[in-house]
gemmi code that builds the backbone of each chain (N, CA, C; Angstrom):
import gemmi

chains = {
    "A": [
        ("UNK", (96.493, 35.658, 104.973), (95.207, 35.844, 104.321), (95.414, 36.405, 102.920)),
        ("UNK", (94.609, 35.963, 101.956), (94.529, 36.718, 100.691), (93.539, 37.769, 100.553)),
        ("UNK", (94.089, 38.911, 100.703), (93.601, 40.121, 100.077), (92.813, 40.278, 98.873)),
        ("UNK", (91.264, 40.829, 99.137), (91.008, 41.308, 97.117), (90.986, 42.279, 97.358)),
        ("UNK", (91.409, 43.239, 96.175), (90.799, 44.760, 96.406), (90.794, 44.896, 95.057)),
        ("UNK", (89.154, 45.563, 95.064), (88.831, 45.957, 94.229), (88.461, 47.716, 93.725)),
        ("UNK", (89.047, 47.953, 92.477), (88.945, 49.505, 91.879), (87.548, 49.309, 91.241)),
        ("UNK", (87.061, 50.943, 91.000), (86.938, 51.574, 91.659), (86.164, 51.300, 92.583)),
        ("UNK", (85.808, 51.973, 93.582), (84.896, 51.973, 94.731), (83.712, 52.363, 94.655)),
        ("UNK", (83.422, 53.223, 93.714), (81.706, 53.392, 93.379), (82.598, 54.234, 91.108)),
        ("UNK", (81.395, 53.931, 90.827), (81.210, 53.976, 89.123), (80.033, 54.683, 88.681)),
        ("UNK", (80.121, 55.738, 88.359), (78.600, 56.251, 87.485), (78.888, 55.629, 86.133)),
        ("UNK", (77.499, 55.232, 85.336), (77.816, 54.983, 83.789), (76.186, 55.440, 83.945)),
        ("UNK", (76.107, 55.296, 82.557), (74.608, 55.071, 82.777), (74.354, 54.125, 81.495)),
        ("UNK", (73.451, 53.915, 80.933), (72.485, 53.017, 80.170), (72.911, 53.044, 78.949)),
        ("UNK", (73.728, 51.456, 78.592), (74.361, 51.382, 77.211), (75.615, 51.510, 77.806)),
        ("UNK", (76.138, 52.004, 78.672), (77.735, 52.028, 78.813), (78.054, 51.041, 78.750)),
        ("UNK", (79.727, 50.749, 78.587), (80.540, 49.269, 79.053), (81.248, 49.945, 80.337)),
        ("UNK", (81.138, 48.528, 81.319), (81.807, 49.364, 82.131), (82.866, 47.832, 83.054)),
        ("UNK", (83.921, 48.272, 83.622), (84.669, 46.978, 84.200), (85.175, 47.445, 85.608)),
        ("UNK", (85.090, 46.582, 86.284), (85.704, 46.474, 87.455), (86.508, 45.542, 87.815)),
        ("UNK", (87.385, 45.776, 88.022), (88.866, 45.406, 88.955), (88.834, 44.544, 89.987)),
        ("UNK", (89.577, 43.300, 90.147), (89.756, 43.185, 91.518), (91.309, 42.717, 91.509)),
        ("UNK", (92.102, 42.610, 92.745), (93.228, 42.799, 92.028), (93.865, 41.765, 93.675)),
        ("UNK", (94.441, 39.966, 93.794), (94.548, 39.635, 95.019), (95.910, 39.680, 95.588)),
        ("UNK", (96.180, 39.314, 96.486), (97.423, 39.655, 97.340), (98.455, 38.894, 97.119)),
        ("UNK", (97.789, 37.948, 96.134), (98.978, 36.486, 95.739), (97.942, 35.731, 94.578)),
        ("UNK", (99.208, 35.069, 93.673), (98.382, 34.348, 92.759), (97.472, 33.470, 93.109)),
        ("UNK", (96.354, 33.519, 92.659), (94.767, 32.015, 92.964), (94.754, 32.129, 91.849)),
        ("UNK", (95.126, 31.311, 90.725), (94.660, 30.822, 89.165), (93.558, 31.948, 88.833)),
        ("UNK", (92.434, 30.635, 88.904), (90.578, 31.606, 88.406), (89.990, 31.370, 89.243)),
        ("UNK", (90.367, 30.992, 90.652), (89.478, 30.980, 91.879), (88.804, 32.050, 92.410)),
        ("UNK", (87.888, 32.865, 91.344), (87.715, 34.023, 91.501), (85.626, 33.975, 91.368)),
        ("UNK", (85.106, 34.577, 92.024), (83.741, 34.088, 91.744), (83.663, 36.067, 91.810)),
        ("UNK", (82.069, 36.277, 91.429), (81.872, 37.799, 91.248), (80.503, 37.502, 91.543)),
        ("UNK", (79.618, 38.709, 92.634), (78.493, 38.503, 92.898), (77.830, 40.081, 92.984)),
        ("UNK", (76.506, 40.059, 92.663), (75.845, 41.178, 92.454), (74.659, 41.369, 93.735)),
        ("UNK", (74.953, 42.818, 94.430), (74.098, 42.534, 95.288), (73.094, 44.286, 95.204)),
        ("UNK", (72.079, 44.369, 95.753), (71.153, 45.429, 95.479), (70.626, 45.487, 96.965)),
        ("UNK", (70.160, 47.068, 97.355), (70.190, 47.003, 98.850), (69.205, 46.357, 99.476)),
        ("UNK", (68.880, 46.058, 100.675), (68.510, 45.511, 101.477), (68.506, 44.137, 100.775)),
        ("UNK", (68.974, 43.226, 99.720), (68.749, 42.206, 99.366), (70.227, 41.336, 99.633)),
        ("UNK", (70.536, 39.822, 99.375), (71.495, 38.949, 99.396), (72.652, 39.268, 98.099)),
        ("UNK", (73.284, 39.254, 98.155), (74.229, 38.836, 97.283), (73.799, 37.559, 96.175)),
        ("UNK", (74.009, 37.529, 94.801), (73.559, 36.921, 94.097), (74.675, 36.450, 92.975)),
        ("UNK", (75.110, 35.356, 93.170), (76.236, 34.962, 91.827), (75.844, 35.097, 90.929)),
        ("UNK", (77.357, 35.709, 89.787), (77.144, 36.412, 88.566), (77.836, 35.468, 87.820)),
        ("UNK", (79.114, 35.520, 88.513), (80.042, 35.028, 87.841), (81.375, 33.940, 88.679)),
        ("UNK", (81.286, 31.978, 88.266), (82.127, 31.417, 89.282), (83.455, 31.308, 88.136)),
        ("UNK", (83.973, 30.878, 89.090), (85.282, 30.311, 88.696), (86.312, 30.859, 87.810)),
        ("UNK", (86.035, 32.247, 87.563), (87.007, 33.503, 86.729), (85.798, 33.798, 85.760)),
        ("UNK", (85.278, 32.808, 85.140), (85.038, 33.368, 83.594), (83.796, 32.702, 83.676)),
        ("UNK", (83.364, 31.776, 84.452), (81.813, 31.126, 84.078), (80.409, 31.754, 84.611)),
        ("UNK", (79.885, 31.413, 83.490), (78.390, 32.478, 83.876), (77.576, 31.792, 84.212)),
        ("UNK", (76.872, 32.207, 85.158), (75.700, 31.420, 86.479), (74.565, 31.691, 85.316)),
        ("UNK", (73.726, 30.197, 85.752), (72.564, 29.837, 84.855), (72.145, 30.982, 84.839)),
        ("UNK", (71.061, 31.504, 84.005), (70.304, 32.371, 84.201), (70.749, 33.897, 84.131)),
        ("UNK", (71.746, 34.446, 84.589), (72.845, 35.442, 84.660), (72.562, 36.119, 83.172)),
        ("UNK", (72.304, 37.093, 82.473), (72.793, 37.902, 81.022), (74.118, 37.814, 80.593)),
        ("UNK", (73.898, 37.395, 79.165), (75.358, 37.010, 79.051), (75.948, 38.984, 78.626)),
        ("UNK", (75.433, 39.693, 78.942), (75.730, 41.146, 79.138), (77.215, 41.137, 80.187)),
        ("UNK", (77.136, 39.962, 81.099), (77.912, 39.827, 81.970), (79.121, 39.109, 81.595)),
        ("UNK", (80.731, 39.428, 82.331), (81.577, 38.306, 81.746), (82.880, 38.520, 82.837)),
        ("UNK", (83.482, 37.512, 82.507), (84.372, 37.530, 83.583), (85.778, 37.264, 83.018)),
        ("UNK", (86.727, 37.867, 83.430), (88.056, 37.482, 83.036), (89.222, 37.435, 83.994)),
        ("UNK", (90.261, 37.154, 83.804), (91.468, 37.445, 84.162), (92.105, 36.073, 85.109)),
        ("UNK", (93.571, 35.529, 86.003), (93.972, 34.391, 86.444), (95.233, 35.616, 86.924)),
        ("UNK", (96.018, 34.603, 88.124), (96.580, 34.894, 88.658), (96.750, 36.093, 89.891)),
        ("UNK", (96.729, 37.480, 89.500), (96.650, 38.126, 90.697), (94.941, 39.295, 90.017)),
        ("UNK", (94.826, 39.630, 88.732), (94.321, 40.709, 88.091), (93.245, 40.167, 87.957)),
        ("UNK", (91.960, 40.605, 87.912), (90.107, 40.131, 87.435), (89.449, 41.009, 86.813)),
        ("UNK", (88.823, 40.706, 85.893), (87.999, 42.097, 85.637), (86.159, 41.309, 85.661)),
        ("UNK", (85.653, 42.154, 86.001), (84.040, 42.005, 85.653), (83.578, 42.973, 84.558)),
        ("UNK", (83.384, 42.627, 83.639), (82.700, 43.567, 82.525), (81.172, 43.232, 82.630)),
        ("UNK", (80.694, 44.460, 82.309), (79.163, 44.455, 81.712), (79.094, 45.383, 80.174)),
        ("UNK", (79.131, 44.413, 79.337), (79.230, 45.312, 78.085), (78.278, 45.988, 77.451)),
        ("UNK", (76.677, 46.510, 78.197), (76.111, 47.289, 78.248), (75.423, 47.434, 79.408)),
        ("UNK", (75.283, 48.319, 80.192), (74.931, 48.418, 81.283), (73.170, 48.611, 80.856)),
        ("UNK", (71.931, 47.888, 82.073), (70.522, 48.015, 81.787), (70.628, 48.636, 82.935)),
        ("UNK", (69.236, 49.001, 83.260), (68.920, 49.690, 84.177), (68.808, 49.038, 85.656)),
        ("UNK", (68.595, 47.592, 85.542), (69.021, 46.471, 86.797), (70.257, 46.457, 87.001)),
        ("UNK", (71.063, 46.843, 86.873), (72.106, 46.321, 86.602), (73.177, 47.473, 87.961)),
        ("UNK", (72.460, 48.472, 88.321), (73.250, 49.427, 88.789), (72.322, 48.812, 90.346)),
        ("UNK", (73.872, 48.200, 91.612), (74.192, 47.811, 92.162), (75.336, 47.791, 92.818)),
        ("UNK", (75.591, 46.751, 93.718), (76.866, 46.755, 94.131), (77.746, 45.100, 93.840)),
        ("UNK", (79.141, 45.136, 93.371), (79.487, 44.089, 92.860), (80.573, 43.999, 93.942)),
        ("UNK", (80.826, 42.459, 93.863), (81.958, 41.914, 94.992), (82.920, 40.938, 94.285)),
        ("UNK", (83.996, 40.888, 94.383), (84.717, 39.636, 93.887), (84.907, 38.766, 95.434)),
        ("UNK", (85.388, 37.585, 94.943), (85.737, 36.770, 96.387), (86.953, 35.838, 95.908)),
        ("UNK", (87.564, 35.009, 96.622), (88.360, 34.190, 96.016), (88.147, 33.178, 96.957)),
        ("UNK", (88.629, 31.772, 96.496), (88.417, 30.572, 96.784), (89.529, 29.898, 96.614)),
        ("UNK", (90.440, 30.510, 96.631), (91.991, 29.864, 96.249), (91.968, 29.070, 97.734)),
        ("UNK", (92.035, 30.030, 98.831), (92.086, 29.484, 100.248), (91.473, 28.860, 100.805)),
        ("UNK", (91.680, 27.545, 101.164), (90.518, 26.899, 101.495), (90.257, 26.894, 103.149)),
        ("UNK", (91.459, 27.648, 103.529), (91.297, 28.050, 104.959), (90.725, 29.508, 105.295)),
        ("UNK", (90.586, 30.131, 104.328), (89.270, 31.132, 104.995), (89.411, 32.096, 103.490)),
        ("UNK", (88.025, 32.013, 103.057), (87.692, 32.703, 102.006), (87.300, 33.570, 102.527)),
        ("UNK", (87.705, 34.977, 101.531), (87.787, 36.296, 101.120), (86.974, 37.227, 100.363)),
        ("UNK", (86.453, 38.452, 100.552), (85.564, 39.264, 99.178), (86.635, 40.538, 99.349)),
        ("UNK", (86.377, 40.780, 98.489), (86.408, 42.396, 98.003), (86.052, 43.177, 98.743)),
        ("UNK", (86.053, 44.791, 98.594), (85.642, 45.672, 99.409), (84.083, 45.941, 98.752)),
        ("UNK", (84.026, 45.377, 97.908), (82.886, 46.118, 96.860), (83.327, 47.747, 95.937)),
        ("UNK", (82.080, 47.077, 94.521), (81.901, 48.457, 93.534), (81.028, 48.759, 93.489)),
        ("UNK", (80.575, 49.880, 94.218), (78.868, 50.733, 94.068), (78.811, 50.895, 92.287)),
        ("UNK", (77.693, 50.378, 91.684), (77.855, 50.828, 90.255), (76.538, 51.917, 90.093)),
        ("UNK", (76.739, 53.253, 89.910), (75.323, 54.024, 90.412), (75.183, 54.945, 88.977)),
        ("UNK", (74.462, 55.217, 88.989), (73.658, 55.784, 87.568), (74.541, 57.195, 87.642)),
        ("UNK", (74.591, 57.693, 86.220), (75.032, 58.600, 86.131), (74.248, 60.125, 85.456)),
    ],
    "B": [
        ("UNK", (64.345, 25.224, 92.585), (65.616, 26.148, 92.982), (65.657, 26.014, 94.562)),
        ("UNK", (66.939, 25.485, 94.937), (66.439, 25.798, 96.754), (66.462, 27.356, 97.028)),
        ("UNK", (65.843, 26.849, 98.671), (65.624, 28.004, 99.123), (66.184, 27.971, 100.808)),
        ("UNK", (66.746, 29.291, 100.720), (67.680, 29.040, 102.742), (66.583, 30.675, 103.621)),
        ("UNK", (66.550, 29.997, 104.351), (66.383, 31.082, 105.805), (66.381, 31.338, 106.817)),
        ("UNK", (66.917, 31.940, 107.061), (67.359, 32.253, 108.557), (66.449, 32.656, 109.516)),
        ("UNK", (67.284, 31.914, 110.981), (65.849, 32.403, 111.790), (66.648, 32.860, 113.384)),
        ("UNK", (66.201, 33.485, 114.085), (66.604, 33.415, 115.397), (66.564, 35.059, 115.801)),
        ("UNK", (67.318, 35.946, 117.078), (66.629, 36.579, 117.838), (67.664, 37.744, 116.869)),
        ("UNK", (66.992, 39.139, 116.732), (67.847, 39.979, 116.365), (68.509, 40.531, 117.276)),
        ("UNK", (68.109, 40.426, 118.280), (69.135, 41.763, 119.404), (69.791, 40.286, 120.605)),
        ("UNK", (70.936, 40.495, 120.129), (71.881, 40.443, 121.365), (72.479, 40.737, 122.373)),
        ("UNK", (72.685, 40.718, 123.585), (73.386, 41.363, 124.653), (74.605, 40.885, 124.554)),
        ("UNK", (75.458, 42.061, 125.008), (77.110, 41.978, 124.869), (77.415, 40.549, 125.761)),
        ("UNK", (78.873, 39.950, 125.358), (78.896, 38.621, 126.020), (78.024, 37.554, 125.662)),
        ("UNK", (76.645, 37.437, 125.732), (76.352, 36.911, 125.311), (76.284, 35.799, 123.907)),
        ("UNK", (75.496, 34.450, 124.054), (75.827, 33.760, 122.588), (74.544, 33.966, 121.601)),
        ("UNK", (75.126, 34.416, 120.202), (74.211, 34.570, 119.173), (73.748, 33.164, 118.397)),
        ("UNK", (72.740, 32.894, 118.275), (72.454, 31.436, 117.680), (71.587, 32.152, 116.407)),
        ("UNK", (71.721, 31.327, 115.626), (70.833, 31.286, 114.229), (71.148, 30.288, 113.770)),
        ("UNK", (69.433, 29.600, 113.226), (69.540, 28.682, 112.314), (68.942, 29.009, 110.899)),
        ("UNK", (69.948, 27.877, 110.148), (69.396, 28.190, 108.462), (68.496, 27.197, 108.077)),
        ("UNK", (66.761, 27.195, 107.576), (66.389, 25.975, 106.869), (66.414, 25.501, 105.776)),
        ("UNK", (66.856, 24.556, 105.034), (66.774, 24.412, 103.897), (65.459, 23.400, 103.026)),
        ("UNK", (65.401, 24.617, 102.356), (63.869, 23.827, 101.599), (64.230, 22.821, 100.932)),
        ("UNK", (64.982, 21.662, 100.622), (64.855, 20.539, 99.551), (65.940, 19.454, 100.629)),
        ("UNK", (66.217, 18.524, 100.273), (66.941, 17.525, 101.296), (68.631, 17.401, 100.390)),
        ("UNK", (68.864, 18.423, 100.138), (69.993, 18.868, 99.535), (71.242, 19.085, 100.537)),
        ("UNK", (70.535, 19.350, 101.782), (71.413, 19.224, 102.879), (72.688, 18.438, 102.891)),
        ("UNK", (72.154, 17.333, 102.697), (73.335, 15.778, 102.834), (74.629, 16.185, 101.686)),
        ("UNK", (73.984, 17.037, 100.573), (75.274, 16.843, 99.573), (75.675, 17.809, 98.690)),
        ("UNK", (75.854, 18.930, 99.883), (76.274, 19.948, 99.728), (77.284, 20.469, 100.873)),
        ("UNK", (78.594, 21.550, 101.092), (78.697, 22.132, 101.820), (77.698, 23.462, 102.331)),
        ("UNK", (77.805, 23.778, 103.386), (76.529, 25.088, 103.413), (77.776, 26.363, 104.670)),
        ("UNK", (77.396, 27.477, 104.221), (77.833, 28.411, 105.309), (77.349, 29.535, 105.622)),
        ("UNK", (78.081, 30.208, 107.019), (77.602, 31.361, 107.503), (78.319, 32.496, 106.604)),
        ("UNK", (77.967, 33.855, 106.604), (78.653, 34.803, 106.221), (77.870, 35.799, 106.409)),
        ("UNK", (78.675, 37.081, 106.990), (77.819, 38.318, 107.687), (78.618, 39.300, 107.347)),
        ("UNK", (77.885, 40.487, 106.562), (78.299, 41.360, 106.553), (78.005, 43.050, 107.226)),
        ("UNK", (78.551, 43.487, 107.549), (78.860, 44.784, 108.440), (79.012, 46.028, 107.477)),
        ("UNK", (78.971, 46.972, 107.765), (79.160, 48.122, 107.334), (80.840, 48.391, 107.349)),
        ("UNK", (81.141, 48.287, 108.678), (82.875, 48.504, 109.010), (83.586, 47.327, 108.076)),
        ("UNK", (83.034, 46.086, 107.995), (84.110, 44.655, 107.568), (83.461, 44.172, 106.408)),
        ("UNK", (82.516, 44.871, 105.559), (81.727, 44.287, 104.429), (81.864, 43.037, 104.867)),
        ("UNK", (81.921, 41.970, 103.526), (81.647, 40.725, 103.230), (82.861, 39.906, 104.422)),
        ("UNK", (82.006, 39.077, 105.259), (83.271, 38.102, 105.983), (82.545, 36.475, 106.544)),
        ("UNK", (83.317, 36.077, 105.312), (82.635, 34.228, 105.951), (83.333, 33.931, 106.929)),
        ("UNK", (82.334, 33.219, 107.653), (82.493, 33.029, 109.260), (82.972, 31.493, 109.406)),
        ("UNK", (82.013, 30.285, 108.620), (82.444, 29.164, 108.757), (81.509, 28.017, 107.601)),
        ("UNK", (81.871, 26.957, 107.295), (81.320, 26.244, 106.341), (81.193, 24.581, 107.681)),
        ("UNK", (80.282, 23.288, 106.655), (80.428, 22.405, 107.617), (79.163, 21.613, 106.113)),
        ("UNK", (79.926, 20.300, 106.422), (79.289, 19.324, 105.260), (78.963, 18.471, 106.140)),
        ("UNK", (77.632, 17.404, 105.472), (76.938, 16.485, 106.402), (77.440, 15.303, 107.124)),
        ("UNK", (78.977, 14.683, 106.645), (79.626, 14.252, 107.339), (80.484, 15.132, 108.415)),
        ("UNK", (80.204, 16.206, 109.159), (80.665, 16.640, 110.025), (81.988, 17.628, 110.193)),
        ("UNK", (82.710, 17.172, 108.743), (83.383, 18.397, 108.138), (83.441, 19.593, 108.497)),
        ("UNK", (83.957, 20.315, 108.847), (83.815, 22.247, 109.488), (85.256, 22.483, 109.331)),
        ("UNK", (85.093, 23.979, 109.006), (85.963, 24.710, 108.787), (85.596, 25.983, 109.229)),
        ("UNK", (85.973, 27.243, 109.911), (86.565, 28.017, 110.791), (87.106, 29.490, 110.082)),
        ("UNK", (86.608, 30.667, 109.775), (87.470, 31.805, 109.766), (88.243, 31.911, 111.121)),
        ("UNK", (89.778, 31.887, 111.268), (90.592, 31.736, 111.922), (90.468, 32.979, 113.065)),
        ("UNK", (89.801, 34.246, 112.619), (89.249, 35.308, 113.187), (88.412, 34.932, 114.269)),
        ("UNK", (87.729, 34.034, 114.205), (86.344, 33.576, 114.972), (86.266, 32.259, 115.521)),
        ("UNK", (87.515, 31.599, 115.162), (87.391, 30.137, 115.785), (87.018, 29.653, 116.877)),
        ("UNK", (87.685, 30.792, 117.806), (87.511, 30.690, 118.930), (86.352, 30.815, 119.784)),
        ("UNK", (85.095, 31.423, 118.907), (83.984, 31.387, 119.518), (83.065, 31.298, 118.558)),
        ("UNK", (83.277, 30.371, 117.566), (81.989, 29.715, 116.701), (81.928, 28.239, 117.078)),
        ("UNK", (80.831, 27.835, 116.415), (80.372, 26.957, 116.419), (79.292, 26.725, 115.445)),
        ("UNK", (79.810, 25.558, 114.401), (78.825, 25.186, 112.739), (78.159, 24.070, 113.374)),
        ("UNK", (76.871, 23.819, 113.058), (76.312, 22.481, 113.879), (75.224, 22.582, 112.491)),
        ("UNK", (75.583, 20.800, 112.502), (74.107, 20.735, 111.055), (72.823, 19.062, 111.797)),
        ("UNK", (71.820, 19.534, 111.415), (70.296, 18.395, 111.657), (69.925, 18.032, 110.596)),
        ("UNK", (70.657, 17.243, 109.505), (70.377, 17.103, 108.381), (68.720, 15.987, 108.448)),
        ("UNK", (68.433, 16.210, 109.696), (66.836, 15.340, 109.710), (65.678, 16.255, 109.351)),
        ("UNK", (66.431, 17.710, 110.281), (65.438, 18.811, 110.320), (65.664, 19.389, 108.780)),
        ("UNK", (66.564, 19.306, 107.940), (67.197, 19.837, 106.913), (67.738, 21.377, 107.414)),
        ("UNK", (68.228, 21.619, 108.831), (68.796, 22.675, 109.141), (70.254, 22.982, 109.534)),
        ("UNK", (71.039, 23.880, 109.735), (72.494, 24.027, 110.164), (72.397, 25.379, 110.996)),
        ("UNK", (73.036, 25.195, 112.321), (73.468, 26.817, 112.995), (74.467, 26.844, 112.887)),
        ("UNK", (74.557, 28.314, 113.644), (75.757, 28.712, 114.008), (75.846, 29.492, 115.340)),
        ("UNK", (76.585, 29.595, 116.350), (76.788, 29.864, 117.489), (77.881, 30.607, 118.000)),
        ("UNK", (77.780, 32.080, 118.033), (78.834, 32.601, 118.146), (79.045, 33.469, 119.818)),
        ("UNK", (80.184, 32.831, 120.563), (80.051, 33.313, 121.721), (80.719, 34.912, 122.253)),
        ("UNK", (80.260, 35.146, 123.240), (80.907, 36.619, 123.892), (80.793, 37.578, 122.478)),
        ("UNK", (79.924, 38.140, 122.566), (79.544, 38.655, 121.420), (79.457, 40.240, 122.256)),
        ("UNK", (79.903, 40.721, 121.180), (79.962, 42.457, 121.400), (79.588, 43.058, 119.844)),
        ("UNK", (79.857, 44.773, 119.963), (79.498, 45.430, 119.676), (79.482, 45.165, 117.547)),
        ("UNK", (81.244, 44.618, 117.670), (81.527, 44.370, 116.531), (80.843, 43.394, 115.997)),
        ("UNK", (80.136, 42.841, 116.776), (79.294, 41.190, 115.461), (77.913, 41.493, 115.170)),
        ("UNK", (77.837, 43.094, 114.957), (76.340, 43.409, 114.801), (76.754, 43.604, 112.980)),
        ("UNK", (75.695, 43.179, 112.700), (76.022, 42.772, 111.180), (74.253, 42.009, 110.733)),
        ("UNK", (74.402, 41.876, 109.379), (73.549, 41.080, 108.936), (74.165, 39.631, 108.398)),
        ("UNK", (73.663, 38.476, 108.898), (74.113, 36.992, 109.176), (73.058, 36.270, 107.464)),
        ("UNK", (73.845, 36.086, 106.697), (73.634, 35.223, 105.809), (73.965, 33.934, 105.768)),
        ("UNK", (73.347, 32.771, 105.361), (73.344, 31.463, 105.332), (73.326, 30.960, 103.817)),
        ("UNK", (74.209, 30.384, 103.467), (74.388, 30.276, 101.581), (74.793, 28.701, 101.513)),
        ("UNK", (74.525, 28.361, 100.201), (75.136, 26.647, 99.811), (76.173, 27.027, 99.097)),
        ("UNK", (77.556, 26.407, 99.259), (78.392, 26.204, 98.536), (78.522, 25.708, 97.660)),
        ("UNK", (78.619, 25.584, 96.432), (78.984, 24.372, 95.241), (80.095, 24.574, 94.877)),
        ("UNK", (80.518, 23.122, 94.326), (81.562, 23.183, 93.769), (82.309, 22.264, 95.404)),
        ("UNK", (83.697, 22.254, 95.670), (84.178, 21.870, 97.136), (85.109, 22.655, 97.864)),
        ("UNK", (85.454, 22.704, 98.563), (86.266, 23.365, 99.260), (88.241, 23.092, 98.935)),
        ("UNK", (88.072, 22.091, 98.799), (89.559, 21.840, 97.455), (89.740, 22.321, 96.217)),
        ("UNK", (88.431, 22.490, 95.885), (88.356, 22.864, 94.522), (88.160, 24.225, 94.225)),
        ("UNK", (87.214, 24.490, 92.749), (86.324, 25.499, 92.792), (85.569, 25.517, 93.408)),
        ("UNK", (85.152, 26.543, 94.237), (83.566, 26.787, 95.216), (83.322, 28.231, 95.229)),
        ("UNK", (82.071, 28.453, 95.634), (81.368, 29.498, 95.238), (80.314, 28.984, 96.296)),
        ("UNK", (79.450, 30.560, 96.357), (78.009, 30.807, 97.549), (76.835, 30.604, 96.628)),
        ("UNK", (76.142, 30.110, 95.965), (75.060, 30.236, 95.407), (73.765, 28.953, 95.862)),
        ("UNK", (72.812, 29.056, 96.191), (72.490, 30.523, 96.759), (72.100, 31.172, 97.944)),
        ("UNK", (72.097, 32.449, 98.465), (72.466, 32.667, 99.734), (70.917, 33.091, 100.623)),
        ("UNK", (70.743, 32.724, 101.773), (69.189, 33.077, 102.257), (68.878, 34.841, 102.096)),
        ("UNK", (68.009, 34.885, 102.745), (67.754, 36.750, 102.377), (68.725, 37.375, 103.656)),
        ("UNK", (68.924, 36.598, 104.737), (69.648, 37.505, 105.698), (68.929, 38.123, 106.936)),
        ("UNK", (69.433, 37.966, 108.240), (69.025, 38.189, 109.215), (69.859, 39.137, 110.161)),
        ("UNK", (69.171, 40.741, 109.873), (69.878, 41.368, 111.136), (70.137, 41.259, 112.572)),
        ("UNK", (71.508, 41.283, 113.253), (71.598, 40.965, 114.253), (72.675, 42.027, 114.916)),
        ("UNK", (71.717, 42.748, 115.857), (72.491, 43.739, 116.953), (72.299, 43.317, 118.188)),
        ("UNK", (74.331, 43.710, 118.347), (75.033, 43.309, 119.617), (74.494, 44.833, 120.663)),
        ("UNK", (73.445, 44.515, 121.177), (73.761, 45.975, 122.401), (72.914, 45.190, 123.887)),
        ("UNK", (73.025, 46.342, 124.564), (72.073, 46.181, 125.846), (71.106, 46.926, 126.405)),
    ],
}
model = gemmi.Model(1)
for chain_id, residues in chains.items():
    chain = gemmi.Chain(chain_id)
    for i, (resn, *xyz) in enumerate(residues, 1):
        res = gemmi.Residue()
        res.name, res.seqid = resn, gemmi.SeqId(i, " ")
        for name, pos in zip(("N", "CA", "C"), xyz):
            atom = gemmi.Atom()
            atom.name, atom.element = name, gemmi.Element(name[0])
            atom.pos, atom.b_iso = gemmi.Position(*pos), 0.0
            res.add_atom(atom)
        chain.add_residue(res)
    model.add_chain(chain)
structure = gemmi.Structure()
structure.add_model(model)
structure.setup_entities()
């Protein structure tokens, strides 16, 4: 199985910060890397597919980087929607896809 | 924009089989992959299984042994059927479209609101 794990585990910033999160997998997957934003009692919501591409609609506040084992999710100013919980996943495997542990991102 | 939701019983008895179905609002069914995925408090995020309208399925290797992906692309719906069910498959059961393919790039977008489901007696 491919492993994500993602740093940190919960993030205070607050409003206007930049802030990035980590995900980091157990073996190289290129940019088979998708990033999703979820808020409580609600679904998970794509942010970000394929390493670096931004879902219609998405703020381009949002961005995605990195290939091989390292990912980052930036938000280069944090709004006030925005404080949630984020997941990476990977799709390298096509025999059983993977998420993250999750990043609580909580006001500071 | 489609739209998915889930339907079926929240409380399960141990052993017992959990069924839920997903509907999909547009006839998008046919040409798309679609899947389960439930997350827990103990196991966060864990996809369970995918299945395309030619009959296609695929399996978290964890659960093979007692799932089951079934799609009615008449009804525009897909379940899932998970047997001998205990304590651990109490979770909330999401139903999402895949894009992109399963060789390829793929991704969950977008995913129904989610249906709690506790394993007790």
């Amino acid at each position: 199985d491919i492993q994500m794990t993602q740093s940190p585990s919960s993030l205070s910033a607050s409003v206007g910060d930049r802030v990035t999160i980590t995900c980091r997998a157990s073996q190289g997957i290129g940019t088979y890397v998708n990033w999703y934003q979820q808020k409580p009692g609600r679904a998970p919501n794509l942010l970000i597919f394929a390493g670096s591409s931004l879902r219609s609609g998405v703020p381009i506040r949002f961005s995605g980087f990195g290939s091989g084992t390292d990912f980052n999710l930036t938000i280069s100013s944090v709004e006030p929607e925005d404080f949630a919980t984020y997941y990476c996943q990977q799709s390298h495997s096509t025999v059983l896809f993977t998420f993250g542990q999750g990043t609580k991102l909580e006001m500071k | 924009q489609v739209q998915l939701q889930e339907s079926g019983p929240g409380l399960v008895k141990p052993s017992e089989t959990l069924s839920l179905t997903c509907s999909v609002s547009d006839d998008s069914i046919s040409s798309y992959y679609w899947s389960w995925i439930r997350q827990s408090p103990g196991k966060g995020l864990e996809w369970i299984a995918y299945i395309y309208a030619t009959g296609t399925t695929n399996y978290n290797p964890s659960l093979r042994s007692r799932v089951t992906i079934s799609m009615d692309t008449s009804k525009k719906q897909f379940s899932l059927k998970l047997r001998s069910v205990s304590a651990g498959d109490t979770a909330v059961y999401y139903c999402a479209r895949m894009e992109g393919a399963p060789a390829g790039y793929s991704w969950f977008d977008p995913w129904g609101q989610g249906i709690q489901v506790i394993v007790s007696s």
